[in-house]
N, C-alpha and C positions, 0 to 999 in steps of 0.2 A: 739173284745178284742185282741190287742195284747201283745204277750210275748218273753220275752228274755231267754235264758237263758246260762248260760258261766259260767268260772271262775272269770271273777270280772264283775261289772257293765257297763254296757254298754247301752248309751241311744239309744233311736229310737223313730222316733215319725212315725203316720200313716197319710198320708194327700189324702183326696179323698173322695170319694162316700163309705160306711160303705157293700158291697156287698158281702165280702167274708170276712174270719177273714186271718191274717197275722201271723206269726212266724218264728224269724228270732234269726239265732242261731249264736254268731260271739266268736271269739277262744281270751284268755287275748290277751294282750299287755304286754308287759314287766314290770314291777314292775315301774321300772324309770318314764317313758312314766305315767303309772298307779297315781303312787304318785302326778307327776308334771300337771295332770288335762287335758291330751291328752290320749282323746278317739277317737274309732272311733264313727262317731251318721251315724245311715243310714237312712236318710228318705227315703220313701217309699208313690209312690204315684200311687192307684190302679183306675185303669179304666174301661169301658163296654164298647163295641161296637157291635149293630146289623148291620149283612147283610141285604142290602136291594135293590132292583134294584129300579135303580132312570130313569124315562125317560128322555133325554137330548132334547136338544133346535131341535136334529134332526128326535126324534120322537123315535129314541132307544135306548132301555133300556140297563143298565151299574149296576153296582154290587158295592157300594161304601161301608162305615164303617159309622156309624152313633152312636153318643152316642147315652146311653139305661141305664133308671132304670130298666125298668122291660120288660119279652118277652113275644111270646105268643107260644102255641104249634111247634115247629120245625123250629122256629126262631133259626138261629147260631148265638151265641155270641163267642168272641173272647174279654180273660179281660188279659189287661196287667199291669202288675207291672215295673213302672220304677222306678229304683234305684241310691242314688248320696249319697255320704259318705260327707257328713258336718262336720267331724270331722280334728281333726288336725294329724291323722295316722292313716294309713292303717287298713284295715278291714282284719283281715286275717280266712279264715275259714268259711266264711259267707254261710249261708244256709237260703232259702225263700222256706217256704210252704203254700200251697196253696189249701184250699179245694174244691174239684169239687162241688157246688153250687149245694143244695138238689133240685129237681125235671128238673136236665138236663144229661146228657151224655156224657163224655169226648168223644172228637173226636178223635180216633187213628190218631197216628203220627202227632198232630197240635202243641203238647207242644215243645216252642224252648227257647232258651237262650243261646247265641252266649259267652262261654267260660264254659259253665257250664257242670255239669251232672245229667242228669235228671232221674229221680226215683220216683216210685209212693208205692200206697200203699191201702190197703182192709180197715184199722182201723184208720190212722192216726198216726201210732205208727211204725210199720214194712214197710220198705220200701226197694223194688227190683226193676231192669229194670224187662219189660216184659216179657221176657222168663223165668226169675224165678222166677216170681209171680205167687203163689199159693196157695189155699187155701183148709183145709180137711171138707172131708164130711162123716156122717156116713151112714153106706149102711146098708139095710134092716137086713144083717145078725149080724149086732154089729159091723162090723170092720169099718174101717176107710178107705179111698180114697182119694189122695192126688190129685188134678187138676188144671189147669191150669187156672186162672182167666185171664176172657175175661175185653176189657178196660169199658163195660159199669157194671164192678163194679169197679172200681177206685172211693176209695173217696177222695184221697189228692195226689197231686204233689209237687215233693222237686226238687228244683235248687241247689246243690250244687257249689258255685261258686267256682273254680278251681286253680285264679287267687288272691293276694290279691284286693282288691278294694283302692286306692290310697286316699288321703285326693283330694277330689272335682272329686272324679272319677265317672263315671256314667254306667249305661247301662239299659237293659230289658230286662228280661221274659217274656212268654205267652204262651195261651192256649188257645182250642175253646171249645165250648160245643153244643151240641142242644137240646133244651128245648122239654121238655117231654109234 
């Protein structure tokens, strides 16, 4: 299921394999722009890919990307989202989240997105870089503990993009994971 959400309507459609859910947060357009039927629409089209070593014609083995529905234990996926504004003006504000897929592991340091800023998050809700990403616990005596959350409880990655996104502009996101 994807959702939007802004101060005016803004379309988006999802095109791809159904693997992870999508939400994408994009800032108005100006009234003018608004009234006269230019929006930004970001499609969004997400991907799988397993590593796999492929043996070649010379008998060794090479480490290539191979689409993937489904993995098996300690299979690394690596899913990208690419992005392209089909609209008649800019995207400004845009944000792509992305749930770490229930029974795998974000891989530290694999999430990239060439203009963005990247931040994750324990709920889906609250979102920090890693260093101050934390979460409380309660200690045997009643009080509380504040600690430091390690990446293999990440359950969602945000792309803040940085840049507006142009009418017909493009790019990508990604991350990897290893399945549990």
């Amino acid at each position: 299921m994807s959702k939007i959400k802004g101060k005016e309507d803004v379309k988006m459609r999802t095109v791809g394999t159904a693997l992870a859910v999508l939400l994408v947060l994009v800032a108005a357009v100006p009234a003018a722009r608004a009234q006269s039927g230019e929006k930004p629409e970001l499609v969004l089209t997400l991907s799988a890919q397993k590593e796999a070593a492929v043996k070649g014609p010379d008998g060794k083995a090479t480490t290539k990307w191979q689409d993937v529905k489904t993995g098996n234990p300690g299979d690394v996926i690596r899913y990208t989202i690419a992005y392209r504004n089909g609209g008649k003006t800019e995207a400004r504000d845009a944000t792509i989240v992305d749930p770490v897929p229930k029974g795998t592991t974000y891989i530290p340091g694999s999430a990239a997105g060439e203009g963005a800023e990247i931040t994750f998050s324990l709920d889906g809700k609250s979102f920090q870089a890693p260093p101050q990403l934390k979460y409380r616990v309660r200690q045997p005596d009643g009080s509380e503990a504040e600690l430091l959350a390690s990446p293999d409880m990440y359950t969602h990655i945000r792309w803040t993009l940085l840049k507006p996104v142009p009418s017909g502009g493009t790019g990508t996101v990604s991350f990897k994971v290893k399945v549990r």
